[in-house]
C-alpha positions as CSV (number, residue, x, y, z in Angstrom):
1,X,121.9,110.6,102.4
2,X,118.2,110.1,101.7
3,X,116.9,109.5,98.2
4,X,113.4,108.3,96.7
5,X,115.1,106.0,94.5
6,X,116.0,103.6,97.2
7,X,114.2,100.8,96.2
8,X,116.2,100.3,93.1
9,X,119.7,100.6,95.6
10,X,122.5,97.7,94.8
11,X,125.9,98.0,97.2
12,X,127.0,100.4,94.2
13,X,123.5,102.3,94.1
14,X,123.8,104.1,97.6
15,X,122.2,107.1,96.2
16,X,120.3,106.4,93.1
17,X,117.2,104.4,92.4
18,X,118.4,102.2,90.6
19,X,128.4,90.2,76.4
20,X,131.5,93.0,75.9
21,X,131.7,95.0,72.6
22,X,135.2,95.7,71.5
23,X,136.2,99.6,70.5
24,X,135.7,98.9,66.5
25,X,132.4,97.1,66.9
26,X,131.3,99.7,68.9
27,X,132.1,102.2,66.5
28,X,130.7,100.2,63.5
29,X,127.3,100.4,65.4
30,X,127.6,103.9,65.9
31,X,126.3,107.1,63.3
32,X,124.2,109.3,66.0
33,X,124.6,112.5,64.0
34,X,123.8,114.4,67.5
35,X,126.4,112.6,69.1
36,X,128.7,115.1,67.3
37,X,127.1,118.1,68.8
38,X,128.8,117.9,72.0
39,X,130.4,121.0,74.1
40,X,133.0,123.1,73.1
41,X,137.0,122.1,73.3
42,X,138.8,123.1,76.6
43,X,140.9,125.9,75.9
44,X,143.5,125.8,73.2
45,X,146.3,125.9,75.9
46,X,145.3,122.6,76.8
47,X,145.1,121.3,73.4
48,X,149.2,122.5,73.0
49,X,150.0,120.6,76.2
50,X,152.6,118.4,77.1
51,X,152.0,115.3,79.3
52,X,148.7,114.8,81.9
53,X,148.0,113.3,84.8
54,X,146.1,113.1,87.9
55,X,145.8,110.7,90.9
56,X,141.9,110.3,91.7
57,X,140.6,109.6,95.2
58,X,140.3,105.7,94.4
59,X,144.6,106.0,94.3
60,X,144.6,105.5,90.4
61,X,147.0,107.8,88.2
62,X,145.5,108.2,84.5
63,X,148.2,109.4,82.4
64,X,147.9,110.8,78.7
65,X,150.0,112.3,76.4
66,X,148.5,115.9,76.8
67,X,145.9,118.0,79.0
68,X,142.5,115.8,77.8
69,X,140.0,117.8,75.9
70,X,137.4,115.2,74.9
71,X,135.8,115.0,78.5
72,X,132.6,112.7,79.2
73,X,131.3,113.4,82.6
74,X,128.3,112.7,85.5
75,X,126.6,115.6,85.4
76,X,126.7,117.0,88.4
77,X,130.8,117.2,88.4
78,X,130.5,118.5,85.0
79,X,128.6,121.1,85.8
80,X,131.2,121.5,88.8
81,X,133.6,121.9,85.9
82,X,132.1,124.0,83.7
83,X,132.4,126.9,86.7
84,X,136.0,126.6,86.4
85,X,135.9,126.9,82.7
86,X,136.5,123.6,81.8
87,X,134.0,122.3,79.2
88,X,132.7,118.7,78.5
89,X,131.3,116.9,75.7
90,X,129.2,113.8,77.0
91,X,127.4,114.2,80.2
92,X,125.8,111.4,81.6
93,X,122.8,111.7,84.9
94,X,119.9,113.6,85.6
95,X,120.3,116.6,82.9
96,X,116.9,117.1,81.2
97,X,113.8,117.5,82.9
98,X,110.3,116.0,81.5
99,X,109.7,119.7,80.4
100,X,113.2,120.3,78.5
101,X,114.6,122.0,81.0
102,X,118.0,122.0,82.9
103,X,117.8,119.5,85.4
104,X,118.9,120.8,88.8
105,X,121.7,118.8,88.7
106,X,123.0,120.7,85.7
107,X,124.0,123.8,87.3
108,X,124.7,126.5,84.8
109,X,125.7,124.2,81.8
110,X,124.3,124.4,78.7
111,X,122.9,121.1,78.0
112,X,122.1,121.9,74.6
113,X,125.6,122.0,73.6
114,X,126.4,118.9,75.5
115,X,125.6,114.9,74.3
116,X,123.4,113.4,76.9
117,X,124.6,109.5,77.0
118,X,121.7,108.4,79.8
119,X,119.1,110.8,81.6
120,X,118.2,108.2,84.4
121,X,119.6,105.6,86.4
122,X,121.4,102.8,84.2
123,X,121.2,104.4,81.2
124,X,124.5,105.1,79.0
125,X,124.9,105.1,75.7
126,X,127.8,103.4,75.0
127,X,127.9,103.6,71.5
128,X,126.8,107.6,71.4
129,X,129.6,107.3,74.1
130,X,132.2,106.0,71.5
131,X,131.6,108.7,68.7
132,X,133.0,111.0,70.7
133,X,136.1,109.7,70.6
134,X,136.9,110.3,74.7
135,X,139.9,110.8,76.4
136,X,138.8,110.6,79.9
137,X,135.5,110.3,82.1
138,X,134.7,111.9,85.2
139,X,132.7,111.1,88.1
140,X,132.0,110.8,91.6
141,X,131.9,108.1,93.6
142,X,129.8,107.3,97.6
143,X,131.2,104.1,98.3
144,X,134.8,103.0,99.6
145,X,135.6,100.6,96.7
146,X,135.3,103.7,94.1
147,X,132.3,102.9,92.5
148,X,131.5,105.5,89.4
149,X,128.4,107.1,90.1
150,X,125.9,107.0,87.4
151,X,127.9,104.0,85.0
152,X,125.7,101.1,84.9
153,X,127.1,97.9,86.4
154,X,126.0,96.1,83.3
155,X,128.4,98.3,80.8
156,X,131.1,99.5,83.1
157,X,133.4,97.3,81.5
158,X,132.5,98.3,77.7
159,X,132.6,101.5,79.2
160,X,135.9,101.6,80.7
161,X,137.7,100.1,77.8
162,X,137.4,103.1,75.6
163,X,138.7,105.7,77.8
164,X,140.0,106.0,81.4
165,X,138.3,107.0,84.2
166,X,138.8,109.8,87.1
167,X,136.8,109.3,90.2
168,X,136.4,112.1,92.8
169,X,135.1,110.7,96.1
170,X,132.3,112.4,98.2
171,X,132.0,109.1,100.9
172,X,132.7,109.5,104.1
173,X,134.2,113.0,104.5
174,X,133.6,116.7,104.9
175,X,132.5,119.4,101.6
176,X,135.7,121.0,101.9
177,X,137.4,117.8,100.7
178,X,135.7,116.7,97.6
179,X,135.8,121.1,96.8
180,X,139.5,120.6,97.1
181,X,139.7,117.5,95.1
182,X,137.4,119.1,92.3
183,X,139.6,122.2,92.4
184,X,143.0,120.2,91.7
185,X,141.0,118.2,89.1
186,X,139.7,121.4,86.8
187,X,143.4,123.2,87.6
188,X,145.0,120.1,85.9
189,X,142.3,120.2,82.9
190,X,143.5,124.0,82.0
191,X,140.7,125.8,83.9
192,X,141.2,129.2,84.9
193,X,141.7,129.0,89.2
194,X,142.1,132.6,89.0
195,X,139.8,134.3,87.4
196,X,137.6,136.8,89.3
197,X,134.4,134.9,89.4
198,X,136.1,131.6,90.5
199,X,138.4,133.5,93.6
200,X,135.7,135.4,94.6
201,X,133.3,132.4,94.8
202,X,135.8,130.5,97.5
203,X,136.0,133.6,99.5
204,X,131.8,133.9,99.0
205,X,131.8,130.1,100.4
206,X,134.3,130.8,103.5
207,X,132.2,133.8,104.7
208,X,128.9,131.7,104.4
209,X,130.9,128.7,106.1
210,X,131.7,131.5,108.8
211,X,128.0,132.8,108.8
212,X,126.6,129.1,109.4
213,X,129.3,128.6,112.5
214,X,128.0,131.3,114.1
215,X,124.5,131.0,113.5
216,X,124.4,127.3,114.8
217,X,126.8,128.6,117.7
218,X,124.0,131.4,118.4
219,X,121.0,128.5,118.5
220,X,122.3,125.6,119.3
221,X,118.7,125.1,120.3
222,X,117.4,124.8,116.6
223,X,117.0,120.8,115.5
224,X,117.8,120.4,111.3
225,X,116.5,117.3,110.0
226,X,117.5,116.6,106.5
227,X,115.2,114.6,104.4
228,X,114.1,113.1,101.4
229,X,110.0,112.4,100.0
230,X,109.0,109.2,97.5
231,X,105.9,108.4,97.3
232,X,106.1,105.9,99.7
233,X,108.0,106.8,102.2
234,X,110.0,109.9,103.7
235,X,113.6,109.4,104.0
236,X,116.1,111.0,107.4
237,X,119.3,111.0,106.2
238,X,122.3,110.8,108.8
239,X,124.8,112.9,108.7
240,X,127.9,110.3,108.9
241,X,128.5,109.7,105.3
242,X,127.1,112.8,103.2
243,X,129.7,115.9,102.6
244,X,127.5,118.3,102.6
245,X,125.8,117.0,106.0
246,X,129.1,116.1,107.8
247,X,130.5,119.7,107.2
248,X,127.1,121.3,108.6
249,X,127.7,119.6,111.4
250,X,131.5,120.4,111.8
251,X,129.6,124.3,112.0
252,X,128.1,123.2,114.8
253,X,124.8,122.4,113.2
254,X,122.7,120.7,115.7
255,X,121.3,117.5,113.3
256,X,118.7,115.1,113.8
257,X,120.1,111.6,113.5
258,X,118.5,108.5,112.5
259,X,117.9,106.2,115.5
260,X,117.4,103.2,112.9
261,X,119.1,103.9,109.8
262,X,119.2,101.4,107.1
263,X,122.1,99.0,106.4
264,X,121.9,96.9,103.2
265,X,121.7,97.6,100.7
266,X,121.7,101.1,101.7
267,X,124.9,101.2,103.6
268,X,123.5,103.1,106.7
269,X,122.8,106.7,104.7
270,X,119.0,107.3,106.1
271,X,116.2,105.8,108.0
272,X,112.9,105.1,106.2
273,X,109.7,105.9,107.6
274,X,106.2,105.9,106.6
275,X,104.2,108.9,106.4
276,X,102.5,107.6,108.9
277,X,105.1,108.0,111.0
278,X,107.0,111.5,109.2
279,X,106.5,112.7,112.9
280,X,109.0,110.4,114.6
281,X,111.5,113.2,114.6
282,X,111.2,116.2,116.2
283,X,112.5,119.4,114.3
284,X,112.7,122.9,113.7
285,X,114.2,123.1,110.5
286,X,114.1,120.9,107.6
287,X,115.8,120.7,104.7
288,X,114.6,118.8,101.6
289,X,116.7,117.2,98.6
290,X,115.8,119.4,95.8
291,X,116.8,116.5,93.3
292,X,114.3,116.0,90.7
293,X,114.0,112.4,91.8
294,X,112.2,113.8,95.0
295,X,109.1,114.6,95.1
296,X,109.4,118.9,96.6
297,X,107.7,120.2,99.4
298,X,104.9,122.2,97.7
299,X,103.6,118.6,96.0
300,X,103.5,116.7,99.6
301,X,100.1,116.3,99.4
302,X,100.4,113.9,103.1
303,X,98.5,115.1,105.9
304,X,100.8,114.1,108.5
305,X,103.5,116.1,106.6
306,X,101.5,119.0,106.7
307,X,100.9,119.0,110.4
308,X,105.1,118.8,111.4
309,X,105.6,122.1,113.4
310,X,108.5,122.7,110.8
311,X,106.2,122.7,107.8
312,X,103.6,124.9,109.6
313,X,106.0,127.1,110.7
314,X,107.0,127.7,106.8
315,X,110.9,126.5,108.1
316,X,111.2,124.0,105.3
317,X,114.6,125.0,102.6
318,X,115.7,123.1,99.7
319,X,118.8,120.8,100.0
320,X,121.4,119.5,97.5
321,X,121.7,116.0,98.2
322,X,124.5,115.5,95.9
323,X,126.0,119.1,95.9
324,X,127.6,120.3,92.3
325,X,131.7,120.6,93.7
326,X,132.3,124.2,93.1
327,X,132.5,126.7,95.6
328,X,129.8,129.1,93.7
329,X,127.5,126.6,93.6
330,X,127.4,125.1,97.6
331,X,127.5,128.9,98.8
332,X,123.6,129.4,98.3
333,X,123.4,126.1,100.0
334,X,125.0,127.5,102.9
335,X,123.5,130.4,103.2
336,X,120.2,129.6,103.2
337,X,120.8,126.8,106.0
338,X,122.3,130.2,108.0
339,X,119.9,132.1,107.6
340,X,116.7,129.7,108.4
341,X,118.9,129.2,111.6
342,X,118.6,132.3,112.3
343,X,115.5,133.1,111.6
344,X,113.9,129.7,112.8
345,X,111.6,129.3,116.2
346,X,111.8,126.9,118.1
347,X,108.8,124.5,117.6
348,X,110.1,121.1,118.5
């Protein structure tokens, strides 16, 4: 997976650019009155519940005493959460843009009812974090050893002494997996699995999946290159560790893949190129990460960029890099990758 952040990577960075306080001195240091404001309570079913637990995709089993309710999450799973109806109160990762805005990675939460611990890359506000009193933080992780995504390395252990953690892994496997995982996890916190918006997203995201087979089965002609723009340089990501790419593929779509890609610190997710040398890889279609760490299509101001057949031929999509793990919100994803298939012309 590509990302303009990469010069900031550590082992536990693959994606992102980039003294221990006890519980009461963390709380003796805290009095953000905003740090009250978070989201609303889960539903009151979960408050009345008996025992919780859940087994996460590192193998650990958090249990509590009842369904959790103060939930502190990376963004982009909360926001996962939040389409099944289960609501956070701390969000930490890319959820404001410079303009106030939702960040992409928000999805439809609304982040004005929700504490922001950190915005960017190693920021988390442990003590904000503390006033909120949490009973369990969520996130993902891209690495085999079950990194959290988004919890600094320097506070991880202040961090994870005030509440436990639940990691849901995208590394290394298809969409399909991590949607399952994320499923089980919002069941477990009290969402609502079957309520009409959430049943008919999964079948919405099985007859795109079924669109895209047949689309890359109808042109397996078209080359998709998946990519990522910094300053700098222009990122190909492979399609061996990232869900979302690994599933495409699974389709039947025909990928470009990385003849050099990267190894540390990286752990082989892209292969870095110059703009001088954007046109190393021939392609038809190509899809951008439409994280607001990237720099988008329409502000690639690069003259060899502008000369790729792709971009000429206008068959240039957006692309979530770190998809939000709900069915509603991968099924656009899908279906625009169909249908540029099947529109695209072959210009490579």
């Amino acid at each position: 997976m590509s990302n303009a952040r990469t010069a900031r990577f550590s082992r536990r960075g693959i994606l992102a650019a980039g003294g221990a306080l006890g519980l009461g001195a963390v709380l003796a240091a805290c009095g953000d009155g905003d740090a009250k404001s978070g989201g609303s309570d889960s539903s009151a079913a979960a408050e009345e519940s008996g025992p919780w637990s859940f087994k996460d995709d590192r193998g650990t089993t958090v249990k509590l005493d009842k369904v959790p309710v103060n939930i502190v999450a990376f963004t982009g799973a909360a926001a996962a959460l939040h389409d099944y109806g289960v609501q956070v109160k701390g969000v930490f990762g890319p959820t404001k843009t410079k303009d106030g805005k939702a960040d992409v990675q928000a999805g439809d939460m609304d982040i004005s009812k929700v504490t922001i611990l950190g915005n960017t890359w190693d920021q988390f506000n442990v003590e904000k974090y503390a006033t909120l009193s949490p009973e369990v933080l969520v996130s993902t992780t891209f690495d085999d050893a079950g990194t959290l995504w988004y919890v600094p390395e320097t506070s991880k252990d202040k961090i994870a002494k005030l509440a436990p953690s639940v990691a849901v892994s995208v590394y290394d496997r298809q969409l399909t997996a991590s949607l399952e995982r994320m499923w089980e996890l919002a069941e477990s916190l009290g969402g609502d699995m079957k309520a009409a918006k959430v049943t008919d997203a999964k079948k919405r995201f099985e007859e795109a999946s079924e669109r895209l087979r047949k689309a890359a089965k109808a042109h397996p002609d078209i080359k998709v290159m998946a990519g990522s723009a910094s300053p700098e340089l222009f990122y190909v990501s492979g399609t061996d560790l990232s869900v979302d790419l690994e599933y495409y593929k699974a389709l039947g779509v025909n990928f470009v893949e990385p003849t050099e890609k990267a190894k540390e610190p990286t752990g082989g997710w892209f292969e870095s190129l110059s703009w001088e040398n954007v046109d190393k890889h021939k392609a038809d279609v190509i899809i951008m990460d439409d994280r607001s760490s990237a720099i988008q299509p329409a502000d690639i101001t690069e003259a060899t960029w502008k000369k790729l057949p792709a971009v000429k031929a206008g068959q240039v999509i957006g692309r979530s890099a770190e998809p939000i793990l709900s069915y509603d919100k991968c099924v656009p994803q899908i279906e625009a990758l169909a249908e540029a298939i099947e529109k695209a012309k072959k210009v490579s």
